[in-house]
C-alpha positions in Angstrom: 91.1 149.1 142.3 94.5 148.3 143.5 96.1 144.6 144.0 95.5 145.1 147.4 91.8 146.0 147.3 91.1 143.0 145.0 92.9 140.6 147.4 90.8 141.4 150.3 87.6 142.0 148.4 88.0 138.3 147.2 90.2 136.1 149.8 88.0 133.7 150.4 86.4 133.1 147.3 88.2 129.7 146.8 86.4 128.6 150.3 82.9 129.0 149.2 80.7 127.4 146.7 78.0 130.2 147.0 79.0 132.0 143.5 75.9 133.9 142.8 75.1 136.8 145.0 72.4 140.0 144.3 73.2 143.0 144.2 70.5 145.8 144.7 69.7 149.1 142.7 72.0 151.0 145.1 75.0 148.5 144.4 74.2 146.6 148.4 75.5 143.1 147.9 72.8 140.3 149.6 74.5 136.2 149.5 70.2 135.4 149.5 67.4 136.3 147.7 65.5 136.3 151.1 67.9 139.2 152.5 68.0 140.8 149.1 64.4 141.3 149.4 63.8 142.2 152.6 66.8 145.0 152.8 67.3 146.2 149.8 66.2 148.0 146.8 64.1 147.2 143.8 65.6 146.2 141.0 68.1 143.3 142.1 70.6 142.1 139.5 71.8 138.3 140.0 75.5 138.4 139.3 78.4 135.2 139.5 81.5 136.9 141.5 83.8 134.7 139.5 83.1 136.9 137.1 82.8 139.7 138.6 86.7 139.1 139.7 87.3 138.6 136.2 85.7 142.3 135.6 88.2 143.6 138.3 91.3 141.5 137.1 90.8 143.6 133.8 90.8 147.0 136.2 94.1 145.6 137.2 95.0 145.3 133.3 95.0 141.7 133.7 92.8 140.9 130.3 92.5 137.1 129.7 93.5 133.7 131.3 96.7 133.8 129.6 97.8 136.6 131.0 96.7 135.8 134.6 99.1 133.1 133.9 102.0 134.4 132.6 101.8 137.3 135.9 101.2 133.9 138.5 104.2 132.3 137.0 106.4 135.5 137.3 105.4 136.2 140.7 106.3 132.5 141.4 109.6 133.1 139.7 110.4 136.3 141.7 109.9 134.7 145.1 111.0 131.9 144.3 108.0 129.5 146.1 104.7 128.3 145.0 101.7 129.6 146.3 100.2 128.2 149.4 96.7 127.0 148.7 94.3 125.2 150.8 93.9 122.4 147.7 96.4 120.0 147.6 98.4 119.9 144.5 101.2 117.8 143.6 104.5 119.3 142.2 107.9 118.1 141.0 111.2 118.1 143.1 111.3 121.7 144.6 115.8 122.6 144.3 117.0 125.8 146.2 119.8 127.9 144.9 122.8 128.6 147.2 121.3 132.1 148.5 117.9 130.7 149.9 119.5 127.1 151.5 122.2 130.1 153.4 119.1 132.4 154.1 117.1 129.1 155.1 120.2 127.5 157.6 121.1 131.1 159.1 117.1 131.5 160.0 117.5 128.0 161.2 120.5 128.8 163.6 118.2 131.4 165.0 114.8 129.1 165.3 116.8 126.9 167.0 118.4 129.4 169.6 114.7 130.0 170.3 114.0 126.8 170.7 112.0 125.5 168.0 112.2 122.3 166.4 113.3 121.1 163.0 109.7 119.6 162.2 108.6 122.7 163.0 111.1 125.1 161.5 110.3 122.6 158.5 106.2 123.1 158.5 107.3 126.5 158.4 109.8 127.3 156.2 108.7 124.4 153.7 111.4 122.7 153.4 111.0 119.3 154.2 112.6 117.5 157.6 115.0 115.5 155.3 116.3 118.0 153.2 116.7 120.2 156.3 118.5 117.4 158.3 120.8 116.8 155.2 121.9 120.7 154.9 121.9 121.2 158.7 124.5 117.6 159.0 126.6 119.6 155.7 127.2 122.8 157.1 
């Protein structure tokens, strides 16, 4: 299974609540026991997809929670912005290095030419209205 395959096989887990799911003798997947029954194949297995992701994280070589961990916070590190989640979580004081507030202003000068606005370059972009404002009135 590649990265890939495991993201779409389980992008929207974190929107359900229905974890348990059967799966048949041929491997057909049923969310009920009604359809389970009435489509598939004797015998049915009654399996928890959270762990079933967890089987496929370890395809991916991703063995434990600590390492799912440690591979979250480097992929945070490497681009540089947290992961956009439905949930709302509270974090600390986000700080931009030089690079991403030029990247940031430059895509600005061209979302303005197309005439968006700065609360919505800002939904965008992430970065708040303020901070944008601030850089925008420096440059």
């Amino acid at each position: 299974m590649t990265i890939q395959e495991f993201l779409n096989k389980y992008a929207d887990l974190s929107k359900t609540d229905a974890i348990v799911y059967m799966e048949d003798a041929e491997g057909k997947v049923f969310h009920s026991i009604d359809d389970a029954h009435k489509k598939g194949k004797h015998p049915f297995v009654t399996k928890n997809i959270k762990d079933t992701a967890i089987e496929d994280l370890g395809e991916l070589g991703i063995l434990s929670k600590s390492e799912a961990s440690k591979f979250i916070d480097l992929l945070q590190f490497i681009y540089g912005a947290e992961g956009k989640s439905d949930k709302s979580i509270s974090r600390g004081r986000r700080t931009y290095s030089s690079q991403e507030k030029a990247a940031i202003l430059k895509a600005w000068k061209k979302a303005e030419s197309e005439g968006k606005t700065k609360a919505d370059f800002s939904k965008e972009t992430g970065v708040t209205y303020q901070t944008l404002f601030k850089w925008i009135k420096e440059s």
